[in-house]
MIDO-235432 format. One record per residue (C-alpha): residue number from 1; chain; x, y, z. Coordinates in nm, 4 decimals, always signed. Layout:
<nodes>
<node pos="NUM" unit="A" X="X" Y="Y" Z="Z"/>
...
</nodes>
This chain:
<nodes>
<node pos="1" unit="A" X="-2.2396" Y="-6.1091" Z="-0.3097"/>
<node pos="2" unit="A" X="-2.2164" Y="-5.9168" Z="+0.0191"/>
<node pos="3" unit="A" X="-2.1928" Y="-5.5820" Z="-0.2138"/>
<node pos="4" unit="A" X="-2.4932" Y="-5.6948" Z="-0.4337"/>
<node pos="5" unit="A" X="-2.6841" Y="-5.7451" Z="-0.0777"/>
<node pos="6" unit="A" X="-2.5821" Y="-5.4017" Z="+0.0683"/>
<node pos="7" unit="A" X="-2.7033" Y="-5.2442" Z="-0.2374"/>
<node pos="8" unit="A" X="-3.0188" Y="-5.4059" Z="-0.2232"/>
<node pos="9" unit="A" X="-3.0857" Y="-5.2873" Z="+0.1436"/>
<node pos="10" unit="A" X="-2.9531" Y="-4.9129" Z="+0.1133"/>
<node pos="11" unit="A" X="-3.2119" Y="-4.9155" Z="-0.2037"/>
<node pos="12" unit="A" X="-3.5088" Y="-5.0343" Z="+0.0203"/>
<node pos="13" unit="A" X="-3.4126" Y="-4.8000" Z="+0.2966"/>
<node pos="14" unit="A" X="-3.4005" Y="-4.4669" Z="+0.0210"/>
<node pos="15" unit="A" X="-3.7409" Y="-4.6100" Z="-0.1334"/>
<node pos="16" unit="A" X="-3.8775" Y="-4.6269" Z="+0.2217"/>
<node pos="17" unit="A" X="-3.7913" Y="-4.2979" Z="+0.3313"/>
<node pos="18" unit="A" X="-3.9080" Y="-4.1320" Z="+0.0215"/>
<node pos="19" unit="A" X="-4.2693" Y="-4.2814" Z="+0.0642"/>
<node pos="20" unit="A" X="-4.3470" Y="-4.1780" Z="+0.4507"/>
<node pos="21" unit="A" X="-4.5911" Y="-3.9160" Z="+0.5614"/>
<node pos="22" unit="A" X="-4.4763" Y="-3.5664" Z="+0.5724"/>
<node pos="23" unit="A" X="-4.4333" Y="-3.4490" Z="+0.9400"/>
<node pos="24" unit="A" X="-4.4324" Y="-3.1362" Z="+1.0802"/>
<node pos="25" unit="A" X="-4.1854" Y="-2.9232" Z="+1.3099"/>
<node pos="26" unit="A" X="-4.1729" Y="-2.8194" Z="+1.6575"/>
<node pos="27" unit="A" X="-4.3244" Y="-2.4492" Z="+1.5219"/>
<node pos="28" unit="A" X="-4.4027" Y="-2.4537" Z="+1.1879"/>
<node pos="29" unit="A" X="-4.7733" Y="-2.3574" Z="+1.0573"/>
<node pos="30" unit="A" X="-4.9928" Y="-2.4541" Z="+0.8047"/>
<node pos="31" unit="A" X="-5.2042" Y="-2.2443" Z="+0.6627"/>
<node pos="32" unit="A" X="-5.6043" Y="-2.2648" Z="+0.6429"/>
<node pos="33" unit="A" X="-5.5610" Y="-2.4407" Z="+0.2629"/>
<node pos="34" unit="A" X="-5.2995" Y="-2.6824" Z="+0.3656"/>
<node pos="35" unit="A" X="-5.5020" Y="-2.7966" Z="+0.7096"/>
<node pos="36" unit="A" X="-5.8342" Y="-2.8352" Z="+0.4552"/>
<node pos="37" unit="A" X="-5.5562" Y="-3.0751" Z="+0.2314"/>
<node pos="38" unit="A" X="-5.4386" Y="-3.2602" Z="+0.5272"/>
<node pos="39" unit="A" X="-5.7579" Y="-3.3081" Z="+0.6778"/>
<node pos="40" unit="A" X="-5.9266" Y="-3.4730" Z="+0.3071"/>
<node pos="41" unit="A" X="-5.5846" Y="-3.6758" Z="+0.2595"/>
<node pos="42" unit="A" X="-5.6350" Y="-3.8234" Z="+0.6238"/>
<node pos="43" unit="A" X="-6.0435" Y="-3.8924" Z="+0.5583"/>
<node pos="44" unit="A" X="-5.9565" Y="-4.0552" Z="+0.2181"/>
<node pos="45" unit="A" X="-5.6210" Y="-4.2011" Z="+0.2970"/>
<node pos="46" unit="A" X="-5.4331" Y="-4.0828" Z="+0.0460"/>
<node pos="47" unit="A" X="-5.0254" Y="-4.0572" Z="+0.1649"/>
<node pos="48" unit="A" X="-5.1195" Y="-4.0921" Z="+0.5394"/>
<node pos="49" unit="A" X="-5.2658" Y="-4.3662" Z="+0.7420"/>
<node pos="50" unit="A" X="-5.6621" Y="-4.2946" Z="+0.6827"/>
<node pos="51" unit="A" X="-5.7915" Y="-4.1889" Z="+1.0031"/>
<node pos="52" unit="A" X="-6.1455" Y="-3.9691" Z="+1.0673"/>
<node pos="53" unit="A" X="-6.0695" Y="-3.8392" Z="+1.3828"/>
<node pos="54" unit="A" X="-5.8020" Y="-3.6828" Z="+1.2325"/>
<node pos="55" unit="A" X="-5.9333" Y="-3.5524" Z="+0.9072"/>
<node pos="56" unit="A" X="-6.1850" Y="-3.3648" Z="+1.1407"/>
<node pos="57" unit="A" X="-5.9392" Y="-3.2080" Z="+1.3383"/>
<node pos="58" unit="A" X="-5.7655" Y="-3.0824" Z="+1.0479"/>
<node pos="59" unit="A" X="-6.0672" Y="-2.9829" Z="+0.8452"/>
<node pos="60" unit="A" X="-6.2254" Y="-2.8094" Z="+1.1971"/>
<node pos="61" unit="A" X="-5.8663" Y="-2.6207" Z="+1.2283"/>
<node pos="62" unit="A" X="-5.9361" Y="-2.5033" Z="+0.8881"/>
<node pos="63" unit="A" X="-6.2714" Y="-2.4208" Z="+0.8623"/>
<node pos="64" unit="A" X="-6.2317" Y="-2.2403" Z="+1.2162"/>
<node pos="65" unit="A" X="-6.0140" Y="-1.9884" Z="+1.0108"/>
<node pos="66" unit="A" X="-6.2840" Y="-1.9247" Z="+0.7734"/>
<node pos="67" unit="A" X="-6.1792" Y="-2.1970" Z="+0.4487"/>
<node pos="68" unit="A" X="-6.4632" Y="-2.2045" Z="+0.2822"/>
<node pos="69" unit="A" X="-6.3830" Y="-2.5799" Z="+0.1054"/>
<node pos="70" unit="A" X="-6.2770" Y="-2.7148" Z="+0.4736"/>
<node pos="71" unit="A" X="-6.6597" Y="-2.6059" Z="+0.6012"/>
<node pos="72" unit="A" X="-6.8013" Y="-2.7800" Z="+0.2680"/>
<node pos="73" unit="A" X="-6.5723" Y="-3.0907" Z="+0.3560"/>
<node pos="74" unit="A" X="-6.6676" Y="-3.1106" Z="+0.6981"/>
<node pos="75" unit="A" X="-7.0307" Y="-3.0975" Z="+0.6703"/>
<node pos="76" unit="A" X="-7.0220" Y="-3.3821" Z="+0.4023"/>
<node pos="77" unit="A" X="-6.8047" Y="-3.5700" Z="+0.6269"/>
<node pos="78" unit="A" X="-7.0268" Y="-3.5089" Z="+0.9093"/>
<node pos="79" unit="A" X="-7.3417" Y="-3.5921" Z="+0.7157"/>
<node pos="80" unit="A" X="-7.1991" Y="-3.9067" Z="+0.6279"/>
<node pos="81" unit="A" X="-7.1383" Y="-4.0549" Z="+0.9804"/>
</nodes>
């Protein structure tokens, strides 16, 4: 029984870890297309907690560098507030 339990757990914590957001290290760089991705997953919710204030960051990084889909994205965000 104790074996069937373990199993159990070890398969909740491997499911668990496969499903978290994707995080960043110290140092590495995203580029413009990836930011404009990051910034729509965050305003839609989709893999990450949904959170504007952080889509716009993202999007803003991106369109800052010249993306033109982040500018289009942030304008329609913007327009919608």
């Amino acid at each position: 029984m104790k074996i069937k339990r373990l199993i159990i757990v070890l398969l909740f914590v491997l499911l668990s870890a496969m499903v978290e957001a994707p995080s960043l290290s110290y140092g590495q760089t995203l580029t413009p297309k990836e930011e404009n991705n990051l910034g729509y997953a965050y305003y839609l919710g989709h893999g990450v907690p949904q959170n504007y204030y952080t889509a716009v960051y993202w999007l803003k990084l991106a369109a800052a560098q010249g993306n033109a889909t982040a500018q289009h994205n942030l304008s329609v965000i913007q327009k919608q507030k």
